[in-house]
PLY file of the C-alpha trace (Angstrom):
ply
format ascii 1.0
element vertex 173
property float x
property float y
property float z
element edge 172
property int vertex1
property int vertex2
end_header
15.57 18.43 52.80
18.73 16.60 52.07
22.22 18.01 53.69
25.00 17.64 50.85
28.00 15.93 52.49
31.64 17.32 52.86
32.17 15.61 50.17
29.82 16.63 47.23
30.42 20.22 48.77
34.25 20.01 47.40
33.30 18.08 44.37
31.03 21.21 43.80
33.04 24.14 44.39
36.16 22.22 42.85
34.00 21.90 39.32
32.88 25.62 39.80
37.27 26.27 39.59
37.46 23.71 36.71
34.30 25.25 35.03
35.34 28.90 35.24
38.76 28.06 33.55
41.35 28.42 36.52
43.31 25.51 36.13
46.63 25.51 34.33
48.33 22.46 33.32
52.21 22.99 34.11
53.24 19.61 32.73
52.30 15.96 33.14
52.27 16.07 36.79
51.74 19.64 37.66
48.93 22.08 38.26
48.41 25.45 39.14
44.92 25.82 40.55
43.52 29.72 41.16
41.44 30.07 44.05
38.51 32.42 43.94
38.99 33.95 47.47
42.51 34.63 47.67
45.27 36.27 44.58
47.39 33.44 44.47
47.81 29.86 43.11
47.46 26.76 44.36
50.05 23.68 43.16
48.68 20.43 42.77
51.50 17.59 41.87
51.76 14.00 41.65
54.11 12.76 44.18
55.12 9.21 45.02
51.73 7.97 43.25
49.66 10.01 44.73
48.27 13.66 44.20
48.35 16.13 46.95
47.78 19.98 47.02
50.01 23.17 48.57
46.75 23.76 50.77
46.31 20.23 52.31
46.91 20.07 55.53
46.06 16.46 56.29
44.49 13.60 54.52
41.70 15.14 53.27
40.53 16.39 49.30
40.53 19.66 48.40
38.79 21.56 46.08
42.17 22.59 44.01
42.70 18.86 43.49
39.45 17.90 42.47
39.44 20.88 39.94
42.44 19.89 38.47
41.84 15.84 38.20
38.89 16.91 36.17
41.16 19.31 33.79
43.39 16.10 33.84
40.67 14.20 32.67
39.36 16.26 30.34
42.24 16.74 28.78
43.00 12.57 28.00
39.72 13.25 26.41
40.56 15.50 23.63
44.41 14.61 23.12
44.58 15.62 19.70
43.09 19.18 20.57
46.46 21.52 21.99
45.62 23.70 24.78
47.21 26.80 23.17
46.73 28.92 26.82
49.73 26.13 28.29
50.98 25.76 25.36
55.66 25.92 26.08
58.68 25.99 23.99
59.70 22.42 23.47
62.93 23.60 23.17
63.62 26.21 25.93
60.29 25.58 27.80
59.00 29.12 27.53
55.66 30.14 27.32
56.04 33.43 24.71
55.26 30.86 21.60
53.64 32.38 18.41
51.60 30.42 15.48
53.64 30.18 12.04
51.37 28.80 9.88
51.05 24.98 9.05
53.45 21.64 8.13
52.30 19.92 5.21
53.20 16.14 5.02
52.49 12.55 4.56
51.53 12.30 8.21
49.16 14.68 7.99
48.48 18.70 9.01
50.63 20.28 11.75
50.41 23.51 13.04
54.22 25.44 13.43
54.74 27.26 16.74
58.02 29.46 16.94
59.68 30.34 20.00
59.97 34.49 20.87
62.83 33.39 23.24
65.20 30.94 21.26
63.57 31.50 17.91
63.22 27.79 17.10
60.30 26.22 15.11
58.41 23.11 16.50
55.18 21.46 15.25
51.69 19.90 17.14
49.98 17.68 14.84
46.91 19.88 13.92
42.91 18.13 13.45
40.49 20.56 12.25
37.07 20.18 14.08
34.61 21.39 11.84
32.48 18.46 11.66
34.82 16.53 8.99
35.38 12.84 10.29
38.87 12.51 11.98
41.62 11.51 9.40
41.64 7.53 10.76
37.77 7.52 10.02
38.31 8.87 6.32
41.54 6.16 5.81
39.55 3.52 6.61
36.45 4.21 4.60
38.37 4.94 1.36
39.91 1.15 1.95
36.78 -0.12 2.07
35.66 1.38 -0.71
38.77 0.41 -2.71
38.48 -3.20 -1.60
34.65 -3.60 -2.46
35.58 -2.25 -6.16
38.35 -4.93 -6.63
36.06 -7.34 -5.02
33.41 -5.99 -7.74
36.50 -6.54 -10.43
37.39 -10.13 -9.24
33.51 -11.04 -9.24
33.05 -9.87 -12.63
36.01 -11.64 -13.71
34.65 -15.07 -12.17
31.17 -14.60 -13.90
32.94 -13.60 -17.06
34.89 -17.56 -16.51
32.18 -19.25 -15.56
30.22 -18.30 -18.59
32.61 -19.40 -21.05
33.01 -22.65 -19.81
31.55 -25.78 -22.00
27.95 -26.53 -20.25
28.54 -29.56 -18.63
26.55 -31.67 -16.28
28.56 -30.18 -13.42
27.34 -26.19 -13.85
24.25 -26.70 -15.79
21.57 -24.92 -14.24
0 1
1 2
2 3
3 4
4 5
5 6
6 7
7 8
8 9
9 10
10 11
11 12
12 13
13 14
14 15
15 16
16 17
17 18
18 19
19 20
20 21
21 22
22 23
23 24
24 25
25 26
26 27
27 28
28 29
29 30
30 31
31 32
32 33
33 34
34 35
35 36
36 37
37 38
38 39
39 40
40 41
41 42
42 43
43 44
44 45
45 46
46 47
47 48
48 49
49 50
50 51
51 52
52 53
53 54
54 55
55 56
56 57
57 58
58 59
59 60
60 61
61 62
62 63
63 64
64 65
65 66
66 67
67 68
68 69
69 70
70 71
71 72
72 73
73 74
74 75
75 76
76 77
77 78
78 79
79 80
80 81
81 82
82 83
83 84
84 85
85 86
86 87
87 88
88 89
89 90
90 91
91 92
92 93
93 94
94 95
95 96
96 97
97 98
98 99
99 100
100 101
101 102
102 103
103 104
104 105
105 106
106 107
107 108
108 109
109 110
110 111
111 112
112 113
113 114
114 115
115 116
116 117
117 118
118 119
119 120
120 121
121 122
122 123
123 124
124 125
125 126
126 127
127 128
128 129
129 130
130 131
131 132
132 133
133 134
134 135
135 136
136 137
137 138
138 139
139 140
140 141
141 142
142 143
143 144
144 145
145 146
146 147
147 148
148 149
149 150
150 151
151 152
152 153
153 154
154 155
155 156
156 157
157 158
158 159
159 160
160 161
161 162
162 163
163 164
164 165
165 166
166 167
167 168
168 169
169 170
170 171
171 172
């Protein structure tokens, strides 16, 4: 029988925290990691390069930290997805926001948030997931396909030249 190391024993319980959803992403540099045995919280920060956790002691990982490194992680993944649970105010940096429907304009769809607190409006650019191809995907395909028909166009246009051209020694076939 293999014994699991120190180590794979925090990497485990640490993904159990990220896996049951009890990491909250304060800001850029900030988490708030809920541990299962106790009520409270758990801050995990980034401070002079490195990350550390309320509950360290010493030197060593702990589980809060590895939980929220991989909600840090996961969330580079999917940047164009909001996490509507952290979701603040811009503005006043409150956390009471409600949706307000959607921005309509040439960079695309944006879904409106407005503040309960200072009333103000503020947008997130918005990407449906529904299996559609992300907007970049679309752009560039519809180039393509314009370039291939003027290409298509231009090639016609050469035959079309060539043809009516004397027969010479030089083209003959």
């Amino acid at each position: 029988m293999i014994k699991a190391s120190f180590q794979d024993i925090i990497r485990q319980e640490g993904f159990e925290l990220f896996k049951k959803g009890l990491v909250r992403r304060l800001s850029s540099t900030y988490f708030a990691v809920k541990t299962e045995t106790s009520r409270g919280w758990q801050l995990v920060e980034l401070k002079n390069g490195r990350w550390i956790c309320d509950c360290q002691n010493g030197e060593e990982p702990c589980i809060h930290l590895y939980a929220a490194l991989l909600h840090r992680s996961s969330f580079k993944l999917q940047p164009e997805l909001a996490d509507e649970v952290n979701l603040k105010c811009r503005y006043c940096g409150s956390p009471d926001v409600s949706r307000c429907g959607f921005r309509y304009n040439a960079r695309g769809i944006a879904r409106r948030y407005r503040c309960n607190d200072c009333q103000r409006k503020f947008s997130i650019p918005y990407v449906e997931n529904n299996g559609s191809r992300p907007v970049e995907t679309v752009w560039i395909l519809n180039e393509i396909g314009l370039l291939i028909s003027r290409l298509t166009v231009l090639l016609a246009q050469l035959t079309e030249k060539m043809d009516s051209y004397p027969s010479t020694g030089r083209f003959a076939k």
